[in-house]
matplotlib code that plots the C-alpha trace (Angstrom):
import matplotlib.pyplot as plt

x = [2.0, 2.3, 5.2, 2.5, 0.2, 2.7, 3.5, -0.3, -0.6, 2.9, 1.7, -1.7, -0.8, 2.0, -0.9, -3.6, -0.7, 0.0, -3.4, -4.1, -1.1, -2.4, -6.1, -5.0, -2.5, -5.6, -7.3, -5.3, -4.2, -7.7, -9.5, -11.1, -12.4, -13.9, -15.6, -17.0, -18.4, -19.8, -21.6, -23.3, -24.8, -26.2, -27.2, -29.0, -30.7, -31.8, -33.4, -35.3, -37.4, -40.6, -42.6, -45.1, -42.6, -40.5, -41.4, -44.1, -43.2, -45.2, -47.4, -46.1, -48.4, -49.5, -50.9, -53.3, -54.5, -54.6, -58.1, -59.4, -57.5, -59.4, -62.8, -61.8, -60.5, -63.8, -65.7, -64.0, -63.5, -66.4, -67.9, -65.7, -64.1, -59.4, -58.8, -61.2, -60.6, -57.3, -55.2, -55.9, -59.3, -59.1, -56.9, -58.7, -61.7, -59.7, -57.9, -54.6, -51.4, -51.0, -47.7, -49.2, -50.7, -47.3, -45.7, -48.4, -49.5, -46.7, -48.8, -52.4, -52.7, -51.3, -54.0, -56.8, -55.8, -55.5, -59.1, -60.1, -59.4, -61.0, -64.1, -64.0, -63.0, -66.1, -67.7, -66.2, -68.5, -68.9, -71.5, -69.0, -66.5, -69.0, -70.4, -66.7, -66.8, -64.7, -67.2, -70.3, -72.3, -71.7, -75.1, -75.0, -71.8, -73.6, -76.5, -74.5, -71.7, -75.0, -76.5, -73.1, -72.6, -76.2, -76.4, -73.0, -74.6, -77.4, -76.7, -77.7, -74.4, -71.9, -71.1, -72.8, -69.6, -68.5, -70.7, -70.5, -66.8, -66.7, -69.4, -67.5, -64.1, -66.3, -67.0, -64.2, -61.1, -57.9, -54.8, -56.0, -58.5, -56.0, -54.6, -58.3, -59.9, -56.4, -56.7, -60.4, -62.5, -60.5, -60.6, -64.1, -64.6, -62.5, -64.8, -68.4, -66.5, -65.5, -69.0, -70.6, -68.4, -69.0, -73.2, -72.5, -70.4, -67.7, -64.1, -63.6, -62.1, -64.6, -66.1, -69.9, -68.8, -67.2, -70.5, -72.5, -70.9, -70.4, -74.8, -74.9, -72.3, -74.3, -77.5, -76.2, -74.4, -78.1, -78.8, -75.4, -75.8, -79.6, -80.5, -81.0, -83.6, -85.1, -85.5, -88.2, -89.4, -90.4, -90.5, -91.5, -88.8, -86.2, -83.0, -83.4, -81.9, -84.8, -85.8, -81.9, -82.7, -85.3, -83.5, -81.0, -83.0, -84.7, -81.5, -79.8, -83.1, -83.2, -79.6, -79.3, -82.3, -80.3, -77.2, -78.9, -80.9, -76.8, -75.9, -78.5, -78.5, -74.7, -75.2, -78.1, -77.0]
y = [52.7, 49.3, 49.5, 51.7, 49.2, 46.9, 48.7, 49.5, 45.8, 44.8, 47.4, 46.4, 43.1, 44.0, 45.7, 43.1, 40.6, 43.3, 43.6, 40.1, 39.1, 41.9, 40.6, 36.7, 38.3, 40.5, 37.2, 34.9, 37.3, 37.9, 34.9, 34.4, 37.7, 37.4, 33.8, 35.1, 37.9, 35.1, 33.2, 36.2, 37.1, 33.7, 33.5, 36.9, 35.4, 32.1, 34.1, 36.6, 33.4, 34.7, 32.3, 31.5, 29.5, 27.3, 24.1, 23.0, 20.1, 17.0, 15.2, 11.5, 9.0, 7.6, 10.6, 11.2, 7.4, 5.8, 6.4, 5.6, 2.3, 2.4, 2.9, 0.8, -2.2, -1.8, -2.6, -5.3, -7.2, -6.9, -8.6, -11.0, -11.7, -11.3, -14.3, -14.1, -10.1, -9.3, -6.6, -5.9, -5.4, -3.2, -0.8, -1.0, 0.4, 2.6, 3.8, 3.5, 1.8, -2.3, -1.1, 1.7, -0.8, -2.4, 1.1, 2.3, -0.3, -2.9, -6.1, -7.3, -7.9, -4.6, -3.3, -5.1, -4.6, -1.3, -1.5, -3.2, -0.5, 2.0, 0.5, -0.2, 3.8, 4.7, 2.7, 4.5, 7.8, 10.7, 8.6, 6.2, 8.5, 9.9, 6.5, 5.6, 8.9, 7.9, 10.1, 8.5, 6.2, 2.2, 1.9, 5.1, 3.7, 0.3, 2.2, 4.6, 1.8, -0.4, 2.5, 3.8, 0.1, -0.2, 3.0, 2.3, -0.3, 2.2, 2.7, 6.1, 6.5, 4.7, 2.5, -0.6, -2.2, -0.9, -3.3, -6.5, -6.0, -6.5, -9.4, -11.3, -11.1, -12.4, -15.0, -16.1, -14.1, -13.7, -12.4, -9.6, -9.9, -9.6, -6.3, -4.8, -6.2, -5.0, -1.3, -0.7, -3.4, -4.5, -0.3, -0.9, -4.2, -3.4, -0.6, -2.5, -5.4, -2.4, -1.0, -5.1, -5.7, -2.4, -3.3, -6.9, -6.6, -9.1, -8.2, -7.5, -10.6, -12.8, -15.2, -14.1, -10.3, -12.0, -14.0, -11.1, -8.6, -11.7, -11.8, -7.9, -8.0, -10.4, -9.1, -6.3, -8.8, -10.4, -7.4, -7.4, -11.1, -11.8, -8.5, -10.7, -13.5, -10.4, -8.4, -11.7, -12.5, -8.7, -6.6, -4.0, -3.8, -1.4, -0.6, 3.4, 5.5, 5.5, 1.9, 1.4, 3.6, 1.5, -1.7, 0.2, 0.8, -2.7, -3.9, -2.2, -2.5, -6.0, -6.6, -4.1, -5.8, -9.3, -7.4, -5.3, -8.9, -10.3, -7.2, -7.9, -11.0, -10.9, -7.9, -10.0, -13.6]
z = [28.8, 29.3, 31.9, 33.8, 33.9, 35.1, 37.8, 38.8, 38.8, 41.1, 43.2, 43.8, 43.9, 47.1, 48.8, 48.9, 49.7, 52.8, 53.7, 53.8, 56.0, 58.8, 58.4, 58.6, 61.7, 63.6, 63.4, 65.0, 67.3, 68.0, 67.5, 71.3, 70.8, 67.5, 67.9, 70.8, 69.4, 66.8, 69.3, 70.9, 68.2, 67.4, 70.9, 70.7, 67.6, 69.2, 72.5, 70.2, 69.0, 69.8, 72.6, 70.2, 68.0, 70.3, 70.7, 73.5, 75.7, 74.1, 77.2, 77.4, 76.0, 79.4, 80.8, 77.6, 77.5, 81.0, 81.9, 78.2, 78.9, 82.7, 80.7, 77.8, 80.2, 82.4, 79.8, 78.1, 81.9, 83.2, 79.9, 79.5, 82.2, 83.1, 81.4, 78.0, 77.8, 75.3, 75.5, 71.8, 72.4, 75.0, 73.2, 69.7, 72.3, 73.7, 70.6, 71.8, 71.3, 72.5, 73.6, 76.2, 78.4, 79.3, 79.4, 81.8, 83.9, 83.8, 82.3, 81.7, 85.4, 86.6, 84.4, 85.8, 89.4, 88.5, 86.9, 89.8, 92.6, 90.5, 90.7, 94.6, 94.5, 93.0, 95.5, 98.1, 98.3, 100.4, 102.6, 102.9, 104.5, 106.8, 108.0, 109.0, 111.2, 114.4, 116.1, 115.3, 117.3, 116.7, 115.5, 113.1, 111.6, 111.1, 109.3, 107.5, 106.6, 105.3, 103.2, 101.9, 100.1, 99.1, 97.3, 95.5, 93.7, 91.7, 88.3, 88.7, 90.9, 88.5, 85.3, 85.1, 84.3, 87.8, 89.3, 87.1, 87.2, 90.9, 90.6, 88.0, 90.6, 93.5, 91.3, 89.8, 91.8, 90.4, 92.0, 92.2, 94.6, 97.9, 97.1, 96.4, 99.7, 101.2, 100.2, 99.8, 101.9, 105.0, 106.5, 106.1, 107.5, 110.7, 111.1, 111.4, 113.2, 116.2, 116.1, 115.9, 119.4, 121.2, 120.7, 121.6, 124.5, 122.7, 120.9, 117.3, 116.7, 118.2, 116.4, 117.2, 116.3, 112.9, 112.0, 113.1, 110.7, 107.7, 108.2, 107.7, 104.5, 103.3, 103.7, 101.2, 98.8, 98.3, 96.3, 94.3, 92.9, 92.9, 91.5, 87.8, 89.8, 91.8, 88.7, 87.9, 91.2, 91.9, 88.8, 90.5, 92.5, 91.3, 92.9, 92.3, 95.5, 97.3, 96.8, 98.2, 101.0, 102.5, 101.6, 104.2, 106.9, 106.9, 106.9, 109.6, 111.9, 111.2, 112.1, 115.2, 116.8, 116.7, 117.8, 120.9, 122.0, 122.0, 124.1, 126.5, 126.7, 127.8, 130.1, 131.7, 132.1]

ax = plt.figure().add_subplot(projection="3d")
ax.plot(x, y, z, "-o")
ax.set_aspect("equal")
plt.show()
């Protein structure tokens, strides 16, 4: 009996020893096959995910903060001025990293200039646009250029920081100054100093057609920086859209009758 079971036990033992060798042999004689048969099924696996739980692209940082930083920065300038306002503050309003505003806009000047040109944007309205109308008239583009500006300064249009922003930088410019009146003033200015000459009789780049247009820009900055002694000297006097809309026309008939008396003048001398 127990020679029986010894030979059971040799003869199992030869078998599995057999099998093995042909299952170790099938598989390196096959291993290409088998490890890709491996990876398919893993890659089967991976593209059954369903949608829902694959990962979503994360938005980058800048694109969720920059105009909290534009709003934040407003504020903090415009109250304080470039040099006083601190990048900590602005963030801690904003609620965002110290770090983002150098990602984002470079440093605390590329901020502020960046600040800076949004507010002359939100100056920039749909009257604006069509005042500067190539087909228009030279003196509808003076009125519409001169009540365009005027109505950019209610604060029924815009922030109030909008306005004291842009005050404070007439004030006390910084760098930043050229590249605003560059992008978002100069279009302008060229404009009214084309329509000034065609009325006058004189080029744009004369100096009567230069002091002509200065008297009408300043005629509309009066309002910007003496609104605070105007607010005293005529309480009554609010700057509401159609208050500004009168200022406008006064304005514009006030300078076009100086500007038609040039013309003739010239034509008739």
């Amino acid at each position: 009996m127990q020679s029986s079971n010894t030979f059971w036990s040799s003869f199992t033992a030869v078998v599995n020893a057999n099998s093995f060798a042909h299952i170790a042999l099938f598989l390196l004689t096959n291993s290409n096959s088998c490890f890709k048969h491996v990876f398919d099924m893993a890659h089967h696996a991976l593209t059954r995910i369903p949608p829902s739980v694959r990962p979503r692209a994360k938005r980058k940082a800048p694109d969720l903060t920059r105009d909290k930083l534009i709003e934040a920065a407003g504020y903090e300038f415009a109250e304080r001025g470039y040099r006083a306002a601190t990048i900590r503050d602005i963030c801690r309003r904003a609620g965002a990293n110290v770090a983002a505003v150098n990602y984002t806009f470079g440093d605390k000047m590329g901020l502020y200039t960046e600040v800076l040109r949004h507010s002359v944007r939100a100056a920039q309205t749909a009257a604006m646009s069509v005042a500067l109308d190539s087909s228009l008239s030279p003196e509808d583009t003076i009125r519409g250029v001169i009540r365009a500006r005027l109505l950019s300064l209610c604060k029924e249009a815009r922030p109030d920081w909008h306005i004291r922003l842009v005050m404070h930088e007439f004030t006390h410019p910084t760098p930043a100054m050229g590249r605003v009146v560059d992008e978002g003033m100069r279009p302008i200015y060229d404009r009214v100093r084309k329509a000034v000459g065609q009325i006058i009789g004189l080029p744009p780049d004369h100096e009567t057609t230069r002091l002509s247009v200065n008297s009408i820009v300043g005629q509309i900055l009066f309002y910007t920086f003496s609104w605070p002694v105007l607010a005293h000297l005529q309480p009554e006097l609010k700057l509401t859209s159609k208050q500004l809309d009168r200022i406008a026309d006064h304005i514009a008939d006030f300078s076009l009758a100086y500007l038609k008396k040039v013309g003739h003048g010239k034509h008739h001398g």
